[in-house]
mmCIF file as Biopython writes it, N, C-alpha, C and O atoms, coordinates in Angstrom:
data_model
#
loop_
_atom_site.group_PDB
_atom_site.id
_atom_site.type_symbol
_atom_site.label_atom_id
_atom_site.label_alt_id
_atom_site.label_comp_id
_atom_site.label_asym_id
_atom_site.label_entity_id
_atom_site.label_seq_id
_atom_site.pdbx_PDB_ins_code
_atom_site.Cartn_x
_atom_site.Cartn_y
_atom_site.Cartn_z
_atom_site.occupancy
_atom_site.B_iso_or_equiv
_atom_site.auth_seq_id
_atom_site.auth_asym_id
_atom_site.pdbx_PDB_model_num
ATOM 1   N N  . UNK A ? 1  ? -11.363 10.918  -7.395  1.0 0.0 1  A 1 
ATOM 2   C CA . UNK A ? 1  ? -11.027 9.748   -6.595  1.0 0.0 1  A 1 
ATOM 3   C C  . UNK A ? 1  ? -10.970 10.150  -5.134  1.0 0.0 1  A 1 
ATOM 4   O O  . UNK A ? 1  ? -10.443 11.168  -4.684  1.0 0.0 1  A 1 
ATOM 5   N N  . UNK A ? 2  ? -11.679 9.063   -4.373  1.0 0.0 2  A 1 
ATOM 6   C CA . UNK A ? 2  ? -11.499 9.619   -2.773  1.0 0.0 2  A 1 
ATOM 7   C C  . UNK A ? 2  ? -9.916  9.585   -2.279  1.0 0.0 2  A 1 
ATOM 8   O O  . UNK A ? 2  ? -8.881  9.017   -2.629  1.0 0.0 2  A 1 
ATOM 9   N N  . UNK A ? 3  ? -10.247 10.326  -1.475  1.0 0.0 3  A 1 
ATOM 10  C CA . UNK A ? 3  ? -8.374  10.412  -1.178  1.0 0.0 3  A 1 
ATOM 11  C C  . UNK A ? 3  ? -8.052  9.384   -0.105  1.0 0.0 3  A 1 
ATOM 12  O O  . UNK A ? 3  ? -6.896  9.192   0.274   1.0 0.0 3  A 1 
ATOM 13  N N  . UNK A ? 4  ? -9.774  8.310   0.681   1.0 0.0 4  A 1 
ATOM 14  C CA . UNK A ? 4  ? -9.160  7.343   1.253   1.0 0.0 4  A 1 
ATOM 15  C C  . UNK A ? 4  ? -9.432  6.319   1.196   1.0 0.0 4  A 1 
ATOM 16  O O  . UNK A ? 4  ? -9.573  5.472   2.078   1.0 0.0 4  A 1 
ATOM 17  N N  . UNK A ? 5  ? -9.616  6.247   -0.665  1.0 0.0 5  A 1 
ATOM 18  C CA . UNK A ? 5  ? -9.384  4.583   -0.896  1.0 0.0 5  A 1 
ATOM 19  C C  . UNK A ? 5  ? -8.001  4.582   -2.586  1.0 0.0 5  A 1 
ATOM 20  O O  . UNK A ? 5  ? -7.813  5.201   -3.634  1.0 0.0 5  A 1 
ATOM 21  N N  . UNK A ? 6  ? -7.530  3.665   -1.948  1.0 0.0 6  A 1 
ATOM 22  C CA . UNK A ? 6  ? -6.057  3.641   -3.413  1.0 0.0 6  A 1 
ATOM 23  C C  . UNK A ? 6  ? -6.752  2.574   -3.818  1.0 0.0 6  A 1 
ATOM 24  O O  . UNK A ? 6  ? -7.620  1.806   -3.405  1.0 0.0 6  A 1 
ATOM 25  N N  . UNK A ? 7  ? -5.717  2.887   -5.290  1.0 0.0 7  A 1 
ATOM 26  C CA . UNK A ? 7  ? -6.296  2.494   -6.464  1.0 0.0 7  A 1 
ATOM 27  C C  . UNK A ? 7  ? -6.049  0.955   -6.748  1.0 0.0 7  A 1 
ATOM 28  O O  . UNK A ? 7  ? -5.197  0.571   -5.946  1.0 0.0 7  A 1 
ATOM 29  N N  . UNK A ? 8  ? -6.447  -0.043  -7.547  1.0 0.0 8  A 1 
ATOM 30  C CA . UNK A ? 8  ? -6.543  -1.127  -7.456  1.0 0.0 8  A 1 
ATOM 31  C C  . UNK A ? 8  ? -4.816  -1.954  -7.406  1.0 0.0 8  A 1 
ATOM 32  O O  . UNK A ? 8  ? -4.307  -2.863  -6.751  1.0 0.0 8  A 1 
ATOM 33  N N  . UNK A ? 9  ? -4.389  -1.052  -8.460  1.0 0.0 9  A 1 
ATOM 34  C CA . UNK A ? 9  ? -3.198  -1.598  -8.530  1.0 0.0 9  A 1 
ATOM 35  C C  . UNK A ? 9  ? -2.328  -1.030  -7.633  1.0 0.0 9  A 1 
ATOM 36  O O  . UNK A ? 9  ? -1.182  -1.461  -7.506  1.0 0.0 9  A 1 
ATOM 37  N N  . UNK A ? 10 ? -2.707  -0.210  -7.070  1.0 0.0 10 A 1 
ATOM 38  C CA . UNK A ? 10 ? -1.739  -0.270  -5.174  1.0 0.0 10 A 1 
ATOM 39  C C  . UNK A ? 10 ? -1.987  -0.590  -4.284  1.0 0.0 10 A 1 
ATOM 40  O O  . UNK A ? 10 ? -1.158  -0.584  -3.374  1.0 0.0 10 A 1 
ATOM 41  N N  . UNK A ? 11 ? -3.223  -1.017  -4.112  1.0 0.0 11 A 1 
ATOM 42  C CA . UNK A ? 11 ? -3.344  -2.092  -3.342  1.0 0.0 11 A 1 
ATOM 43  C C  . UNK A ? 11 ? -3.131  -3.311  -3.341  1.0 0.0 11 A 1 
ATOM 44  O O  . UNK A ? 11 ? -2.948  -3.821  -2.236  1.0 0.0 11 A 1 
ATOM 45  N N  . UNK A ? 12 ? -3.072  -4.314  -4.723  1.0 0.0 12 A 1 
ATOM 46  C CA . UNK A ? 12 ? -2.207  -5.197  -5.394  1.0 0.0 12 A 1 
ATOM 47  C C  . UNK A ? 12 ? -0.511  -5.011  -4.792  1.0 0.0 12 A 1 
ATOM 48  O O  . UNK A ? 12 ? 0.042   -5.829  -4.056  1.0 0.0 12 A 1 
ATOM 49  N N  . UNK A ? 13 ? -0.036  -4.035  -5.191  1.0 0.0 13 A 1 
ATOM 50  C CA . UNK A ? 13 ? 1.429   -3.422  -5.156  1.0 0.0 13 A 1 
ATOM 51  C C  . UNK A ? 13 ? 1.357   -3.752  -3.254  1.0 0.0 13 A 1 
ATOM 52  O O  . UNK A ? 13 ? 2.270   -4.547  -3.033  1.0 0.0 13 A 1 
ATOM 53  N N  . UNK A ? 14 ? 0.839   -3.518  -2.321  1.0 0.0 14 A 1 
ATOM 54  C CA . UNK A ? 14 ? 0.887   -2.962  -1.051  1.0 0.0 14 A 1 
ATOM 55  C C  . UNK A ? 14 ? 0.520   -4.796  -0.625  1.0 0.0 14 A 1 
ATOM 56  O O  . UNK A ? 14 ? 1.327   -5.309  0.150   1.0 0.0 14 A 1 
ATOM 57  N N  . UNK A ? 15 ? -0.328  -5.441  -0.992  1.0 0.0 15 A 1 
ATOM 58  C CA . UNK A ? 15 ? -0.667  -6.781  -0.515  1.0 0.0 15 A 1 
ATOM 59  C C  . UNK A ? 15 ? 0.443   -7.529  -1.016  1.0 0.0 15 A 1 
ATOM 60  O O  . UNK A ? 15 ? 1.087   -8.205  -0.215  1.0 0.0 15 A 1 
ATOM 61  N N  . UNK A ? 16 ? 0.865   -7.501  -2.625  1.0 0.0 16 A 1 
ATOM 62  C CA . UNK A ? 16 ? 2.229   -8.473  -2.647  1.0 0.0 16 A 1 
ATOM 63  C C  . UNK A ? 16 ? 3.502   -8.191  -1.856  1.0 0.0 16 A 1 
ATOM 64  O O  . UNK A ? 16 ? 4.345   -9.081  -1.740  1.0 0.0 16 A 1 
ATOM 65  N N  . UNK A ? 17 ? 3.704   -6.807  -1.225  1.0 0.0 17 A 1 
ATOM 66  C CA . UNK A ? 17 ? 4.702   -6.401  -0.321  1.0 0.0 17 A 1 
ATOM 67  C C  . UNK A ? 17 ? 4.931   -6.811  1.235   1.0 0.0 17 A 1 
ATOM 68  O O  . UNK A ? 17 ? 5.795   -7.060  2.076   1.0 0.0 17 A 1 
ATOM 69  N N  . UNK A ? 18 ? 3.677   -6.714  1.035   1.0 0.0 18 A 1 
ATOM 70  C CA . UNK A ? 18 ? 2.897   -7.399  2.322   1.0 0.0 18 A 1 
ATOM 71  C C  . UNK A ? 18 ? 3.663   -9.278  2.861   1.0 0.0 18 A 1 
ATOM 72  O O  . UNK A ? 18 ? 4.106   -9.726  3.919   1.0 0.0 18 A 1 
ATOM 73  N N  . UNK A ? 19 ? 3.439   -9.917  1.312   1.0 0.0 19 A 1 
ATOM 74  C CA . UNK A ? 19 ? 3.417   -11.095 0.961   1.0 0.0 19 A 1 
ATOM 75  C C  . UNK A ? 19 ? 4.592   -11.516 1.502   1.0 0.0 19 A 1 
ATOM 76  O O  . UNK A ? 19 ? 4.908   -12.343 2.357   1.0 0.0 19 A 1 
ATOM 77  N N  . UNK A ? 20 ? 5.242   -10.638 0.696   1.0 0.0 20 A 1 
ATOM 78  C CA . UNK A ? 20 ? 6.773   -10.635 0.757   1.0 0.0 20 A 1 
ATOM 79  C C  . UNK A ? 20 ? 7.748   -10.106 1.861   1.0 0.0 20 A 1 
ATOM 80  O O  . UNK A ? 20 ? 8.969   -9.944  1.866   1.0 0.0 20 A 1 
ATOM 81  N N  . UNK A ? 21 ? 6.997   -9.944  2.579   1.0 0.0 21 A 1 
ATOM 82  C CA . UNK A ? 21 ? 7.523   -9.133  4.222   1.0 0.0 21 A 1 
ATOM 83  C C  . UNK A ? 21 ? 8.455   -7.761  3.706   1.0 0.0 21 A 1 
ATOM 84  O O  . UNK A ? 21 ? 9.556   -7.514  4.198   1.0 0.0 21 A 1 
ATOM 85  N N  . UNK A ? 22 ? 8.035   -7.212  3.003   1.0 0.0 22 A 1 
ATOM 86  C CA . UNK A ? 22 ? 8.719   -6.099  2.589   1.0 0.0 22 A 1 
ATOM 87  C C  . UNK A ? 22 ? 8.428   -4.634  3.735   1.0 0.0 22 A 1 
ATOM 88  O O  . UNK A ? 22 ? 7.340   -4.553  4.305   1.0 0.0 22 A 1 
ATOM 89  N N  . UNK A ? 23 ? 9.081   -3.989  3.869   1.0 0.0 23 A 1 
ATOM 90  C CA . UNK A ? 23 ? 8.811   -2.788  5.141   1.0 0.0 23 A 1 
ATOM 91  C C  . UNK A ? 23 ? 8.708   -1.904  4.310   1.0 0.0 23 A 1 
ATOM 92  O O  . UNK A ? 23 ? 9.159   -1.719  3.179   1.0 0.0 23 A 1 
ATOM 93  N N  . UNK A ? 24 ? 7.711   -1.077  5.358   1.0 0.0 24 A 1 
ATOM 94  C CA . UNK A ? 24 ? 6.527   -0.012  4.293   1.0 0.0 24 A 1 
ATOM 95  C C  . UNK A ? 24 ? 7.169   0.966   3.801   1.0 0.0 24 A 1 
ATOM 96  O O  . UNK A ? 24 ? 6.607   1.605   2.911   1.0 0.0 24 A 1 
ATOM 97  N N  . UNK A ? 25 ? 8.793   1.442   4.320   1.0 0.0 25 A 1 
ATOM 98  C CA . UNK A ? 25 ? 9.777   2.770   3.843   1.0 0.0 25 A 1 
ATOM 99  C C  . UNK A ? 25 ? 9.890   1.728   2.505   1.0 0.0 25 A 1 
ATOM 100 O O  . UNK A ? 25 ? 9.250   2.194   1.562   1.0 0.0 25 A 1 
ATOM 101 N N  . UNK A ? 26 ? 10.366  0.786   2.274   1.0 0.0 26 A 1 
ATOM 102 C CA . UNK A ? 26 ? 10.487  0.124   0.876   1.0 0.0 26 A 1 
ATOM 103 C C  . UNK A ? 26 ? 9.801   0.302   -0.165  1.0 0.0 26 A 1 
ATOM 104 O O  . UNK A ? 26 ? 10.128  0.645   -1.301  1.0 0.0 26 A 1 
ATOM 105 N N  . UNK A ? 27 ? 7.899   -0.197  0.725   1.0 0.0 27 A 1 
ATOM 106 C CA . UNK A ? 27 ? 7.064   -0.364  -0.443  1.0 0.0 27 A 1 
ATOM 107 C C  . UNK A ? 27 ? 6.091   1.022   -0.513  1.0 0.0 27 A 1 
ATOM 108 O O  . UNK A ? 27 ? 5.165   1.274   -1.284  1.0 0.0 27 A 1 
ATOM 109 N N  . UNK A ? 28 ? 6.619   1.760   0.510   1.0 0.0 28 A 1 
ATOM 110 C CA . UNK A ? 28 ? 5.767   3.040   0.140   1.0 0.0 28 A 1 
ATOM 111 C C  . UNK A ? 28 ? 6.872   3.963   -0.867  1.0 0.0 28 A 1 
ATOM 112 O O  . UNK A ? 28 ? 6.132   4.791   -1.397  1.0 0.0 28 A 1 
ATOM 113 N N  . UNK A ? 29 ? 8.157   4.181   -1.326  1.0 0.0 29 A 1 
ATOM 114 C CA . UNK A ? 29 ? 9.235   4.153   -2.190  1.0 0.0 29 A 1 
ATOM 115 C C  . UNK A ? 29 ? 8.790   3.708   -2.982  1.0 0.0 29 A 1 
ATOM 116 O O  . UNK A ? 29 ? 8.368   4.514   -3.811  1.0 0.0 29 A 1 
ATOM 117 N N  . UNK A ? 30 ? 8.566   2.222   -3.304  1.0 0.0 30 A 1 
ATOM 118 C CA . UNK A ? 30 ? 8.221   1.672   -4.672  1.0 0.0 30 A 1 
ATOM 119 C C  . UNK A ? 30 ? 7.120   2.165   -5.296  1.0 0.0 30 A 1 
ATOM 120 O O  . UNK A ? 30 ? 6.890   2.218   -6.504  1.0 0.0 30 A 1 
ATOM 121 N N  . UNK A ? 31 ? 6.294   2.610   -4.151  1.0 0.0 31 A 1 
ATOM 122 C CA . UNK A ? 31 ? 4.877   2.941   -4.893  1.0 0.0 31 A 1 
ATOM 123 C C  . UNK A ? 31 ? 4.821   4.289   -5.572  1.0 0.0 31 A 1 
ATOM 124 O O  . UNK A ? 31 ? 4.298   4.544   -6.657  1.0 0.0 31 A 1 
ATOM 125 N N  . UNK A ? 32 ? 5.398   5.041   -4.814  1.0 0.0 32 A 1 
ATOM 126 C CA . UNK A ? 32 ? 5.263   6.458   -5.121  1.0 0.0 32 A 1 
ATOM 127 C C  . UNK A ? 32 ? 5.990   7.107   -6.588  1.0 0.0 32 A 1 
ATOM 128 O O  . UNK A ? 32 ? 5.668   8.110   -7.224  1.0 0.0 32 A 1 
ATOM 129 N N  . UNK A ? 33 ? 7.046   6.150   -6.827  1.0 0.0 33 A 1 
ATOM 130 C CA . UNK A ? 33 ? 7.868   6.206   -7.998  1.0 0.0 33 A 1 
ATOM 131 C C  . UNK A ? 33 ? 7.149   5.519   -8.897  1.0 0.0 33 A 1 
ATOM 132 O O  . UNK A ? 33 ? 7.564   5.399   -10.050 1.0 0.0 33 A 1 
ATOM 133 N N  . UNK A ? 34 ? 6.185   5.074   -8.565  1.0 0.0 34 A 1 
ATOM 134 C CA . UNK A ? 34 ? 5.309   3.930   -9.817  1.0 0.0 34 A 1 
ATOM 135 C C  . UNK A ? 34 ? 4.569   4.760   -10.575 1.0 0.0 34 A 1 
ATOM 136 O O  . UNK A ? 34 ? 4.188   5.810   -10.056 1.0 0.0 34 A 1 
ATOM 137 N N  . UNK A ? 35 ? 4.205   4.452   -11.992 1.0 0.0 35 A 1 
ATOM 138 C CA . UNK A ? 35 ? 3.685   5.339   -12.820 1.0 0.0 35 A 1 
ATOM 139 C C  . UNK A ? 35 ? 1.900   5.494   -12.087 1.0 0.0 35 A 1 
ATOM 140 O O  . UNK A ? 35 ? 1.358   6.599   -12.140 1.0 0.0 35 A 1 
ATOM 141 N N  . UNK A ? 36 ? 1.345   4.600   -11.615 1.0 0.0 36 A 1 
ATOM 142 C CA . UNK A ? 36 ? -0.146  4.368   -11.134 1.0 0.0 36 A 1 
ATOM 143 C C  . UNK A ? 36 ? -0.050  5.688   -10.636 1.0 0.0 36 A 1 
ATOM 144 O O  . UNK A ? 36 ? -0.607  6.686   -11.092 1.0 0.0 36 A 1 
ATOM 145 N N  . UNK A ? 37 ? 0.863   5.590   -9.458  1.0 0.0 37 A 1 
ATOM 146 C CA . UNK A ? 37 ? 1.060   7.274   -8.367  1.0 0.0 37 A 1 
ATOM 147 C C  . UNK A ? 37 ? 1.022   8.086   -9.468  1.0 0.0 37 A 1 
ATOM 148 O O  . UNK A ? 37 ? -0.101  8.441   -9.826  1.0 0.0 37 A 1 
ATOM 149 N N  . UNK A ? 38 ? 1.989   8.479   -10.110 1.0 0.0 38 A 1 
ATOM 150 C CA . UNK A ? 38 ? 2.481   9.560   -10.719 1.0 0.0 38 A 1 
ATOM 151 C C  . UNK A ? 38 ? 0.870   9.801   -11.571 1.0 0.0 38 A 1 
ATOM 152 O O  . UNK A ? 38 ? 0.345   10.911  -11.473 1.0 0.0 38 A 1 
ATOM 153 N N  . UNK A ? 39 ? 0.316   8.925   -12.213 1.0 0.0 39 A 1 
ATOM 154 C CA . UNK A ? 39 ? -0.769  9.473   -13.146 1.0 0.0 39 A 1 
ATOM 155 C C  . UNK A ? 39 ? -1.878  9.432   -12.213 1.0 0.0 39 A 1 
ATOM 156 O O  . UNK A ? 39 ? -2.804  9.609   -13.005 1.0 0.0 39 A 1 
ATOM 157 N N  . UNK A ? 40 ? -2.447  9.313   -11.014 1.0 0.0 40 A 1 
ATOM 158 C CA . UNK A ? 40 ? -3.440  9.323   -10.192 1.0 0.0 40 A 1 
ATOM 159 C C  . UNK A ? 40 ? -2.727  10.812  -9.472  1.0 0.0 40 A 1 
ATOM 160 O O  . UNK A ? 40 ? -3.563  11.601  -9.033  1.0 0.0 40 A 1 
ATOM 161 N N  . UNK A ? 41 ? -1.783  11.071  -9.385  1.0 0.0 41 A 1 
ATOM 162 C CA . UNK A ? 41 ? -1.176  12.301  -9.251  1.0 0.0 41 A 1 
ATOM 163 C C  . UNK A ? 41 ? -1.362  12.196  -7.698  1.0 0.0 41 A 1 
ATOM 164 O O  . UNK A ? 41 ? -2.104  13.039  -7.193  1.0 0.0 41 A 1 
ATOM 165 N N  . UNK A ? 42 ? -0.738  11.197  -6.820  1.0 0.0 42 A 1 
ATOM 166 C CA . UNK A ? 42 ? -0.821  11.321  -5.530  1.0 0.0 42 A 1 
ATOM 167 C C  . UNK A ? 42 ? 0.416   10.393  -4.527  1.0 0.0 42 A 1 
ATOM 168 O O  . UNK A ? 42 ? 0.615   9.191   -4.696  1.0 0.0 42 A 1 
ATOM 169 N N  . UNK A ? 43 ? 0.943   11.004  -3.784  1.0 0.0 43 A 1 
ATOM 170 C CA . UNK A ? 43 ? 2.200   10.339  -3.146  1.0 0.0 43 A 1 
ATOM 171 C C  . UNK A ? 43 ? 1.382   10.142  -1.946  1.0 0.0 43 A 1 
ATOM 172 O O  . UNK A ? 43 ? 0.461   10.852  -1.544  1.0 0.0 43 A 1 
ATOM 173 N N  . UNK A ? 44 ? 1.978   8.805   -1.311  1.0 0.0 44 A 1 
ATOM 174 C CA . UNK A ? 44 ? 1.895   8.303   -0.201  1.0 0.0 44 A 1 
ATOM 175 C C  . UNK A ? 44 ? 2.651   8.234   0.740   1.0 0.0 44 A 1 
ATOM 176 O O  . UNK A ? 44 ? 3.784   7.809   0.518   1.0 0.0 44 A 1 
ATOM 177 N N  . UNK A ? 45 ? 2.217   8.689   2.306   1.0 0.0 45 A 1 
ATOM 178 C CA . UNK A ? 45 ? 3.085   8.605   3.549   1.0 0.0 45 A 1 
ATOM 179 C C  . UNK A ? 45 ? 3.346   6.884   3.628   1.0 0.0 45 A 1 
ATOM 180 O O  . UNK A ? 45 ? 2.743   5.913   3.172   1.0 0.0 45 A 1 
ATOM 181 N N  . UNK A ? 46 ? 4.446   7.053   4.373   1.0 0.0 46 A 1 
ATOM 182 C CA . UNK A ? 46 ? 4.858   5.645   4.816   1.0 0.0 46 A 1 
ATOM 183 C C  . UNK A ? 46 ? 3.686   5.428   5.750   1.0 0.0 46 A 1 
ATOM 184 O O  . UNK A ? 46 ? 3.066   4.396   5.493   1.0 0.0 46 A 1 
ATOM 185 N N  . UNK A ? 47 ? 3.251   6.096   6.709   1.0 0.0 47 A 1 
ATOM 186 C CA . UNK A ? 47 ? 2.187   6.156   7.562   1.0 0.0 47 A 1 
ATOM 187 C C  . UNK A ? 47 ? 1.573   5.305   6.858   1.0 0.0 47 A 1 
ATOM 188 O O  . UNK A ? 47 ? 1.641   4.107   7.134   1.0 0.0 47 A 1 
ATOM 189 N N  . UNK A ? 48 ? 0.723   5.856   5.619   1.0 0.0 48 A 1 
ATOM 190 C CA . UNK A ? 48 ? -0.587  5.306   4.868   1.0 0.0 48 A 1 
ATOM 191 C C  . UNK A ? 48 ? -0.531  3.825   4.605   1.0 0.0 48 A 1 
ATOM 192 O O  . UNK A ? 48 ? -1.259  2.892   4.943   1.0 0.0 48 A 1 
ATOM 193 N N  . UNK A ? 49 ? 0.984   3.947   3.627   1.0 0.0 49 A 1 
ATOM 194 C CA . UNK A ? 49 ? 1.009   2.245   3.471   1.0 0.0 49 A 1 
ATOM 195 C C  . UNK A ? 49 ? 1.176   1.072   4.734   1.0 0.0 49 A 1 
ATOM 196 O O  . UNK A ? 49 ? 0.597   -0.012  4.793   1.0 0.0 49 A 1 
ATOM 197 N N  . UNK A ? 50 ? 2.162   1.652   5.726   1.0 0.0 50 A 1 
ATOM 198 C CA . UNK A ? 50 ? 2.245   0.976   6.637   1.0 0.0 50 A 1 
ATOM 199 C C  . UNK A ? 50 ? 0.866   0.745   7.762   1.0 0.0 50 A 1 
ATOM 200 O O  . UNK A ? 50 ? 0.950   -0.240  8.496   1.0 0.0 50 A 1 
ATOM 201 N N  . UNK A ? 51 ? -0.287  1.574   7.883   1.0 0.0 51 A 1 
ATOM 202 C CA . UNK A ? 51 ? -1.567  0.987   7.910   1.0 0.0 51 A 1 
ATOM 203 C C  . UNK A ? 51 ? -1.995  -0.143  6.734   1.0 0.0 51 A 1 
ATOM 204 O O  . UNK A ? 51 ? -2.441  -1.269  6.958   1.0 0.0 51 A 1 
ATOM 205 N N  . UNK A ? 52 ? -1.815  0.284   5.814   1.0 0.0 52 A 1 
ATOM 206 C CA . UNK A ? 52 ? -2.714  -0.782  4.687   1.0 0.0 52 A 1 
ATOM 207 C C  . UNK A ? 52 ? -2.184  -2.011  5.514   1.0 0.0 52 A 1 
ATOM 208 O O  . UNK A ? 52 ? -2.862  -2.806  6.166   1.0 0.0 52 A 1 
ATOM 209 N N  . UNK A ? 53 ? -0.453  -1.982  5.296   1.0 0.0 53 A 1 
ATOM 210 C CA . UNK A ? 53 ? 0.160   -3.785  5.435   1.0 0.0 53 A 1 
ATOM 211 C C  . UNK A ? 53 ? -0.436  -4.169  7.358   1.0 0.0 53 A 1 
ATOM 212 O O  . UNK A ? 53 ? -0.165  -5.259  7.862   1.0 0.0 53 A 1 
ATOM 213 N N  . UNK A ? 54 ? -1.214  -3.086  8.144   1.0 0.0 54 A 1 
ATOM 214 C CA . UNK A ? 54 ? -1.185  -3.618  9.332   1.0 0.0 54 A 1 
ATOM 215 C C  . UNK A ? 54 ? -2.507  -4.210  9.114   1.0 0.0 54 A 1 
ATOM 216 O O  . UNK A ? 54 ? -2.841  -5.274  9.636   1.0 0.0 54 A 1 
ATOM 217 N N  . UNK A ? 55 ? -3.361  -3.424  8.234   1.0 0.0 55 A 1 
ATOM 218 C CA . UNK A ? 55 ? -4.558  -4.357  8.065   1.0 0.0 55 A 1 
ATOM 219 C C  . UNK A ? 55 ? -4.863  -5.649  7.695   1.0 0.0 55 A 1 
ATOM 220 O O  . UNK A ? 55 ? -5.816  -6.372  7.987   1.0 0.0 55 A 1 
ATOM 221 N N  . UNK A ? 56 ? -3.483  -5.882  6.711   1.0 0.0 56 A 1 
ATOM 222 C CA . UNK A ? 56 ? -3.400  -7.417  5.886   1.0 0.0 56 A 1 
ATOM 223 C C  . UNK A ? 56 ? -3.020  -8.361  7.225   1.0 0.0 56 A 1 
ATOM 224 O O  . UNK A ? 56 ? -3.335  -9.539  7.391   1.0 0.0 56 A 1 
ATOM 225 N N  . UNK A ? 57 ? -2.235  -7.478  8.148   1.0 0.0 57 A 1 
ATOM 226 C CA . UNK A ? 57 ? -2.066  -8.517  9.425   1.0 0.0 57 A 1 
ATOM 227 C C  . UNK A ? 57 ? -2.700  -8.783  10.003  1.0 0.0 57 A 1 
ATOM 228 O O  . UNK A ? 57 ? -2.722  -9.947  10.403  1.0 0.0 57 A 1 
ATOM 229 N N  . UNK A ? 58 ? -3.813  -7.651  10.493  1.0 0.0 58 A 1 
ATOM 230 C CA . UNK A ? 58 ? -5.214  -8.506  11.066  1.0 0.0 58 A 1 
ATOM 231 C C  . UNK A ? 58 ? -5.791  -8.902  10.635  1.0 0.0 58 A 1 
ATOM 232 O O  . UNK A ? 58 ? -6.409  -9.661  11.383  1.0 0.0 58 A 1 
ATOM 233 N N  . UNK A ? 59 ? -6.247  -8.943  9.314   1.0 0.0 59 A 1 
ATOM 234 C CA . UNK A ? 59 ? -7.108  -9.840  8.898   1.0 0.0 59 A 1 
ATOM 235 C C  . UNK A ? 59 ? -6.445  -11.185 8.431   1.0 0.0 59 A 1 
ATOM 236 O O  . UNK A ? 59 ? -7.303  -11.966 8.019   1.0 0.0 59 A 1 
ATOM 237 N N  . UNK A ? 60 ? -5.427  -11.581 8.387   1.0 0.0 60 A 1 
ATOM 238 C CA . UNK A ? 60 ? -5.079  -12.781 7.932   1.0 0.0 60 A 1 
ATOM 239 C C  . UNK A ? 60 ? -4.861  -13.351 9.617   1.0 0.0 60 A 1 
ATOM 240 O O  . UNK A ? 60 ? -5.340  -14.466 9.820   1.0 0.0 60 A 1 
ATOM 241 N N  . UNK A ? 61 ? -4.190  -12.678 10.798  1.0 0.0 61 A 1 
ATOM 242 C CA . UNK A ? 61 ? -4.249  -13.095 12.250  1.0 0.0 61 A 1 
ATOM 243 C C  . UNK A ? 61 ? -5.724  -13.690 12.723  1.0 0.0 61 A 1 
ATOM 244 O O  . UNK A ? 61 ? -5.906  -14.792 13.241  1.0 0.0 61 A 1 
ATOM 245 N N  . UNK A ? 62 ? -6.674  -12.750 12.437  1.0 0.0 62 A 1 
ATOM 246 C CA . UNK A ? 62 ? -7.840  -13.017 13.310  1.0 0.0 62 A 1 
ATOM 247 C C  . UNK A ? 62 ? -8.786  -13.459 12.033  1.0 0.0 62 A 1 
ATOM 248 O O  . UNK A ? 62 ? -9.994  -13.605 12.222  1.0 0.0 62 A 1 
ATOM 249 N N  . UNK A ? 63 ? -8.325  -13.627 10.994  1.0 0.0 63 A 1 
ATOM 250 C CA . UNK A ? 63 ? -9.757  -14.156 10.205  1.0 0.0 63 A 1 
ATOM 251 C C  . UNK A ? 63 ? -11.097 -13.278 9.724   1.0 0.0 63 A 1 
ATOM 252 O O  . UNK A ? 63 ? -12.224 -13.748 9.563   1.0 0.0 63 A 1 
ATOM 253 N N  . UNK A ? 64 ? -10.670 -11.807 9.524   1.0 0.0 64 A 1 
ATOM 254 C CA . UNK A ? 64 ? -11.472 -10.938 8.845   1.0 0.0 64 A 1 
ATOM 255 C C  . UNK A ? 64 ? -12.130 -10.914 7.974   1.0 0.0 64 A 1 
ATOM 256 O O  . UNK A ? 64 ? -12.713 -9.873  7.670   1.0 0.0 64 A 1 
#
């Protein structure tokens, strides 16, 4: 697996957090404790997720 694309269901996990105005120390926590992480065998910086949720902001801002 490339190391810079996550897997379907964390990106699911990262867009409903998103949804939910959840902050990325939260949903990068939730993720990393999630079995998806644990069996893809890879933890995520808050960094990482908190890009993903800035992307959901531009593209829902400017129409991406």
């Amino acid at each position: 697996m490339s190391s810079s694309t996550f897997p379907t269901r964390i990106k699911q996990m990262i867009e409903t957090a998103w949804k939910n105005e959840e902050t990325a120390v939260e949903t990068t926590t939730r993720i990393n404790d999630s079995l998806t992480a644990r069996k893809h065998g890879v933890r995520y910086s808050v960094r990482q997720i908190a890009a993903a949720m800035a992307w959901h902001t531009i593209r829902d801002r400017y129409g991406i």
